[in-house]
N, C-alpha and C positions, 0 to 999 in steps of 0.2 A: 397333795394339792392344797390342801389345808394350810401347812409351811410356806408352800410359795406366797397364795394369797395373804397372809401376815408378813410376810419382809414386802410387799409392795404397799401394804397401806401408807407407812410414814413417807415411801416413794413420793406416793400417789399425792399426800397431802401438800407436801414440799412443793410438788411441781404445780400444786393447783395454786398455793402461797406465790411463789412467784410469777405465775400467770395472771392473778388479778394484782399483784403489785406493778407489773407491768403494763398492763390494761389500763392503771389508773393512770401511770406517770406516761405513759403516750394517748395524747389528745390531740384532735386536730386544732392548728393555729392560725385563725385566721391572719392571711397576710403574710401565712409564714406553710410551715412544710406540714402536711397531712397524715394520718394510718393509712396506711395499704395504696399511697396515693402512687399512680402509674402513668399520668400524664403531666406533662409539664404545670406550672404553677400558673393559675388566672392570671390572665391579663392586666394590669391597668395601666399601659402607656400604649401608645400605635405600635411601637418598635416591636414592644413584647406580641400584641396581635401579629403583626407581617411573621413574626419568627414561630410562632404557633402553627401559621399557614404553610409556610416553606417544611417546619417539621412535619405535617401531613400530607405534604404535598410531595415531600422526598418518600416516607413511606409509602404511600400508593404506588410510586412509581417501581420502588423496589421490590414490592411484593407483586406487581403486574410481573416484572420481571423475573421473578423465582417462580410465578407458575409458569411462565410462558416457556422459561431452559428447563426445567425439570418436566414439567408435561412433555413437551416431545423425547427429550429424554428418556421418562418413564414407557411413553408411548411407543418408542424406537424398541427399547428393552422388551418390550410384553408383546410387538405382532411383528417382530424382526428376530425371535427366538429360533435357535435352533432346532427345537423339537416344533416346530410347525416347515420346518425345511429350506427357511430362509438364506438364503445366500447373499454375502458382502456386494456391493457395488466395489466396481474397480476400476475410480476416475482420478486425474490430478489436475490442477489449476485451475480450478474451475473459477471463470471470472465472474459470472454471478453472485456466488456466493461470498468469492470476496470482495466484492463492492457495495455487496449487502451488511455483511457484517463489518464495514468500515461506515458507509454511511449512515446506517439505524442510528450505532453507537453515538457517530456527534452531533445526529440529532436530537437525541436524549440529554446529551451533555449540554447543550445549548439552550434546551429547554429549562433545562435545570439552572444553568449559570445565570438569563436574563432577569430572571426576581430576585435573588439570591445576591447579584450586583448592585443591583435598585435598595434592597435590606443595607448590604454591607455598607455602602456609600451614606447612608443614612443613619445610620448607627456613629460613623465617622464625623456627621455635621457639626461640630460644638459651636457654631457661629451663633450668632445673634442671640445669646443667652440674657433669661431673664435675670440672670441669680447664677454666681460661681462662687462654687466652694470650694474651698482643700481638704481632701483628705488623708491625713497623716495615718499611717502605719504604725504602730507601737509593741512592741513583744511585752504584754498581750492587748492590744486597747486601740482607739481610734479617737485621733484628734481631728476637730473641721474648727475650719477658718472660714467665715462669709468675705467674701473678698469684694464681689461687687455686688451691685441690685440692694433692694430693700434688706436691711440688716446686715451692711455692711460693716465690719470690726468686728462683729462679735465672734469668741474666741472658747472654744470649751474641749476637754477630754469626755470620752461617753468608754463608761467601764462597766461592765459584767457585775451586776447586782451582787455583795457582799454575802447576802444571805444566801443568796440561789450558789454563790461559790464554796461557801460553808456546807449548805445538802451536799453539792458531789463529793463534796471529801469526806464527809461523814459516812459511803456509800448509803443511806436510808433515803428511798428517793420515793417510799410509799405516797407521802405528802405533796408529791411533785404540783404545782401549778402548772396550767396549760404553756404560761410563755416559759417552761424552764428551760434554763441557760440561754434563755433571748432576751431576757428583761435587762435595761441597762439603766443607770442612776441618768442620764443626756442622751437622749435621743436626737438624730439628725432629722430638724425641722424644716418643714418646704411648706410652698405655698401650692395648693392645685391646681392645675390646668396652665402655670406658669413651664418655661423650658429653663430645666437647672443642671449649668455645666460643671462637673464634680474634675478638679483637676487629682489628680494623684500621686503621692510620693510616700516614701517610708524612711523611717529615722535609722533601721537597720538590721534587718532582713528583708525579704522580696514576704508582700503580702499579697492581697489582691482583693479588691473591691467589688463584692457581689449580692445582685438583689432580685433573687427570680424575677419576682415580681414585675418589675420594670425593663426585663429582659438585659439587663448588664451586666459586665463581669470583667474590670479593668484593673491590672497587676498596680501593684505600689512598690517600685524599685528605689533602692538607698541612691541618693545623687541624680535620679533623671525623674523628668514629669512628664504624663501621660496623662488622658483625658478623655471624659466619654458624658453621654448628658443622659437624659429621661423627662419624661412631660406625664407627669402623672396625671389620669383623669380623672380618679376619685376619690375621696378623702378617706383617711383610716390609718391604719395601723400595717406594715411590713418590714418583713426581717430578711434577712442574710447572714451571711456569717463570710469570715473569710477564706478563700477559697484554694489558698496556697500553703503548703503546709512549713508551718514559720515557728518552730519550735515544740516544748514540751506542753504549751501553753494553749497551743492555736486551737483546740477547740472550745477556749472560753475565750473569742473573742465575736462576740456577734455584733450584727449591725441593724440598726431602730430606726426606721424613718416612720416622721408621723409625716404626714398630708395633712392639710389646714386647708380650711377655705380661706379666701382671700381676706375675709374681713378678721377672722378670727388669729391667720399669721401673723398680719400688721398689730392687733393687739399684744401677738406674742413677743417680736419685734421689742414693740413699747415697753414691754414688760421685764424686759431679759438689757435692755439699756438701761433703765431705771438699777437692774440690779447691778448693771457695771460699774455704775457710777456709782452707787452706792457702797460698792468693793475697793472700789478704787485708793488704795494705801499710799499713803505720805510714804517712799521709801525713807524717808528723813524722821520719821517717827521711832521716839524711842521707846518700844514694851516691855513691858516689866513680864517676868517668868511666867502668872499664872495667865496671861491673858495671851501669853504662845503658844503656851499649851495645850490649851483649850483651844485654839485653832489648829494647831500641830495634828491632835487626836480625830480632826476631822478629815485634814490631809490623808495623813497614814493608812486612816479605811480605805479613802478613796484611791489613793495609788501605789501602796506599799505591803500593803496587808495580802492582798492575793499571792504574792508571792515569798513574804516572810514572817508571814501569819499573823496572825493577832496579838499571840502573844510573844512573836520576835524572836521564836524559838527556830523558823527557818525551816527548811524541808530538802531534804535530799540535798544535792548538788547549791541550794540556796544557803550561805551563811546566816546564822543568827546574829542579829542585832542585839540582842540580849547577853549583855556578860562581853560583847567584844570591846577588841582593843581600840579598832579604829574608831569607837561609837565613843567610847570610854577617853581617847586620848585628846590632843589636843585639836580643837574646831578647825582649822583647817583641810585637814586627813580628809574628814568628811564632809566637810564642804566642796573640794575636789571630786569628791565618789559621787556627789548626785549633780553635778554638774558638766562632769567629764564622762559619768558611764565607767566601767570597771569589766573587766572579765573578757576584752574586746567586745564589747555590747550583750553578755548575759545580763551586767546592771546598766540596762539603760541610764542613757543623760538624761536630767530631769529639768533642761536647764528651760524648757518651755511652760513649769512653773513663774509665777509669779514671784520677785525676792523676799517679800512678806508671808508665801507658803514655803518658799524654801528655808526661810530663816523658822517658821515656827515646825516643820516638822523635823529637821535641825535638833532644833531645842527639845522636841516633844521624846527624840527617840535618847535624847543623854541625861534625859532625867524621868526616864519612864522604866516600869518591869523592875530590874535590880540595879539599871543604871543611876544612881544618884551624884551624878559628878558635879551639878552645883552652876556648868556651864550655861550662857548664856548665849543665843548668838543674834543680832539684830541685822534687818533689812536692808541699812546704810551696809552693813561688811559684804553682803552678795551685792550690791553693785559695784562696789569696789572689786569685788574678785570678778566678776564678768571681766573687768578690766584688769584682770594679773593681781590683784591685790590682796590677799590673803592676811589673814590677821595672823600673830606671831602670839603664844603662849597657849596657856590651857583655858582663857576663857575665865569670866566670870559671873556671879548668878545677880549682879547689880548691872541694873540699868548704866549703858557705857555714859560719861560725863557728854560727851559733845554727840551729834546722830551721826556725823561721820568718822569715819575712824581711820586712828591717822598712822601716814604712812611709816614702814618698815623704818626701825632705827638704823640714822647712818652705822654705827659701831661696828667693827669687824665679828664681834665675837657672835656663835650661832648660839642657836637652841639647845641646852643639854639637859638630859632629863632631869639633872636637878634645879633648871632652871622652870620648867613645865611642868615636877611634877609625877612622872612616869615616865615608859622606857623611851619614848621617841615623842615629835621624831627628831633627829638626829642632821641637822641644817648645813650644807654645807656650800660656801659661797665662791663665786669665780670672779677673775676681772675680767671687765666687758672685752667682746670677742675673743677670750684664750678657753682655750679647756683643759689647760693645766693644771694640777692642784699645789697650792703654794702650800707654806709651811701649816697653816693655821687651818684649812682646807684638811690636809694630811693629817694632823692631829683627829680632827674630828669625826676622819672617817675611821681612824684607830679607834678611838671609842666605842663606835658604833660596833669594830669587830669586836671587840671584849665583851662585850655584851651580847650579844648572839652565841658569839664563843660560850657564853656560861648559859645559854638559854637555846639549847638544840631547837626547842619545839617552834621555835620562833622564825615566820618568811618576812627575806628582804623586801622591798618593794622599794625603787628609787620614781620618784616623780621630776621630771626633766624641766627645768623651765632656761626660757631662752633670753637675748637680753631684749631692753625695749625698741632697741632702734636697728635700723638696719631691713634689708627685706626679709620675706617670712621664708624662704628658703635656705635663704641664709643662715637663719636663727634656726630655724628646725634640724638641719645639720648639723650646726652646733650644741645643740642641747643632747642631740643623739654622742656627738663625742664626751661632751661631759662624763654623763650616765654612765658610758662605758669604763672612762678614765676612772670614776667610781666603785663601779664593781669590781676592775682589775684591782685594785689596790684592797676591796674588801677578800676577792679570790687569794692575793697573797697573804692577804692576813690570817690564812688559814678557815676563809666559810666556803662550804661548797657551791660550786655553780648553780646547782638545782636549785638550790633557797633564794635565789637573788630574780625577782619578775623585775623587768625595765618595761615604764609604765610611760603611756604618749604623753609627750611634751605640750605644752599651750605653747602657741606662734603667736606676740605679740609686735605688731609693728609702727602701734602710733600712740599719744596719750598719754606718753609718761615721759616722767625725763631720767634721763642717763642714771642719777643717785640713787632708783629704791633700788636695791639689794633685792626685794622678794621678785624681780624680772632676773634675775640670774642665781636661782636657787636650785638644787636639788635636796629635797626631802629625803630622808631614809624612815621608813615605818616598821614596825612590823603588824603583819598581818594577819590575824589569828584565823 
């Protein structure tokens, strides 16, 4: 007895350790989800009340009916037994019974249907809105756009508090705060007793936008918009999270709505213009390295770090920035990666940055960790490439001479890595409309196989560009024949098909003229 009771102590201790660390990191949140909570989430819009009543109001009805069948039921069982000598009745069609249990039935269901329609219909009004917003979908994250009503244009990402994403990885969650995993750096701000229509869409996967509280719950699908609203009546603090399951991510991705009184929105309004405008970047502005950086490092928390750590070192299925080749090579590569997305949408496009946050965290991550490549890249080059323009070489750590940068040299000859520096990437050009590769085209891609040839560990990656004129179907087709016409001839040159990813093509169809060379390029990278 003795021996048992001694192997259960350190048991006993263990499970009490975990039970008050548990205890501590589940708290109830206000505005958000409760311990032991069994009932739907407090009300604070009408809708959420009607739909409080319809769920009590469905239960009663359901449980009248679970006594009502099983009591006779039971009753039938217990003085229709056998051992009291009871004997079967032996009738058929009986029309009473069946117009009884046809009628009861749809007057229960009509019962049911007439509030329940009055709710639905109401939930569906988005009209006459005080205030519409957009809510963008993000693996893992949620952008809003004010689109109309007071605070209109302003524009923000709302992410999953850094520190609070740092406790879950660390698994040590003794420390936990009340709002853990609900606190976000942008909260989605409203004004109370106003009606705010939330329009919905997602950049790329299916999300879905949900806030007990307010009784809503509307899907965010890639390419279509849906929409739902809420009138909050009283000011504070409520969360959500999203409600669809949207990767490895989705449960750090929650949603913050503060409620403001009227007077106190309109200051927030005031206050959040003030900083636009104050943000607001000369893309024409030429920065010198430390002063991108120091912007770069602020980005990077905010939208890159949850998923390739802090220190760039990456996680599972996520590539490290640290020590890669695309980060390492010439600015281009990766100017493509956060603007195009990669992975078919594991790397989101980031192209809903600003060009002055894309150029500094850009620049933050090729000379941060053990990246010291010296690169530079400025805010004049991503608007140029929004527009197909891509800068040619590996970059460098001086402010460029003019703030825009100029376009692709006429010259036939491409990119070769002694030309950039390292191994790619590897350029090769077409004449408008052909997807043949001429002499100098063929050469280049020879290159490129000699090189992979001597470097096994090394993935192709062709990036497709189309030319600038012409329509965009057109051009997309064609770039997809490029690419191909590319990889056959790296296939003959002896690289295996596995190593070669054929990466989406940019459709460009207006805004340039016939001569740059970079509207009819394909890239070769490799990809570490």
């Amino acid at each position: 007895m003795k021996n048992i009771s001694t192997k259960l102590v350190p048991w006993s201790l263990a499970l009490a350790a975990w039970g008050s660390s548990m205890a501590y990191a589940a708290q109830d949140l206000p505005g958000g989800p409760a311990v032991n909570q069994l009932n739907l989430h407090p009300p604070v819009t009408r809708i959420a009340v009607e739909q409080h009543g319809l769920h009590w109001m469905m239960l009663i009805i359901c449980t009248l009916i679970f006594i009502g069948v099983f009591g006779v039921m039971f009753y039938s069982i217990w003085m229709h037994r056998k051992s009291k000598g009871a004997q079967a009745a032996n009738f058929h069609e009986s029309v009473k019974v069946e117009v009884a249990w046809t009628i009861i039935p749809f007057i229960i269901v009509v019962l049911i249907a007439l509030p329940a329609t009055k709710v639905l219909v109401a939930q569906k009004d988005t009209t006459n809105a005080d205030l519409t917003i957009k809510a963008t979908g993000y693996q893992w994250k949620w952008g809003y756009d004010y689109l109309t009503g007071e605070g209109a244009g302003l524009s923000y990402i709302s992410t999953l508090d850094t520190a609070q994403r740092q406790m879950s990885n660390s698994g040590d969650v003794s420390q936990a705060p009340v709002d853990y995993l609900f606190k976000v750096d942008n909260p989605l701000v409203v004004p109370v007793d106003k009606k705010v229509r939330v329009i919905t869409t997602a950049n790329d996967v299916i999300h879905s936008f949900m806030v007990p509280a307010f009784g809503i719950k509307q899907d965010a699908i890639p390419g279509f918009v849906r929409d739902t609203w809420f009138k909050a009546e009283k000011t504070g603090d409520y969360y959500g999270q999203c409600a669809e399951l949207c990767g490895k991510e989705h449960a750090y991705m929650p949603i913050h709505v503060k409620v403001l009184s009227t007077q106190d929105y309109s200051a927030w309004v005031e206050a959040e213009q003030k900083k636009v405008a104050a943000k607001a970047d000369d893309p024409n502005k030429v920065w010198v390295l430390a002063d991108l950086m120091a912007r770069g490092e602020k980005v990077y928390a905010a939208n890159c770090a949850a998923c390739h750590q802090a220190n760039g070192k990456g996680a599972g299925p996520i590539k490290p920035l640290d020590g890669s080749a695309v980060v390492q090579g010439a600015p281009a590569e990766m100017m493509h990666a956060v603007l195009e997305g990669r992975a078919n949408g594991a790397m989101p496009s980031w192209k809903q940055l600003s060009d002055t946050d894309l150029a500094a965290v850009v620049t933050f991550a090729k000379n941060h960790w053990s990246n010291h490549t010296g690169q530079l890249v400025q805010p004049a080059q991503f608007v140029a490439a929004r527009g197909g323009k891509f800068p040619e070489g590996g970059g460098s750590a001086a402010p460029a001479a003019t703030s825009v940068p100029e376009a692709a040299p006429a010259a036939p000859e491409a990119s070769t890595p002694a030309a950039t520096g390292d191994a790619g990437p590897f350029q090769v050009f077409f004449d408008s409309g052909k997807s043949a590769l001429d002499d100098a085209a063929q050469v280049e891609v020879k290159k490129a196989a000699e090189y992979w040839n001597a470097h096994k560990d090394g993935k192709i990656a062709l990036s497709g560009f189309v030319d600038a004129t012409g329509s965009a179907d057109k051009n997309a087709e064609l770039a997809k024949e490029r690419a191909k016409a590319v990889a056959k001839l790296l296939t003959d040159s002896g690289i295996a098909s596995e190593r070669i990813e054929l990466r989406k093509p940019q459709t460009l169809t207006a805004g340039s003229d016939g001569a740059d060379k970079q509207a009819r390029r394909v890239d070769i990278v490799a990809a570490q």
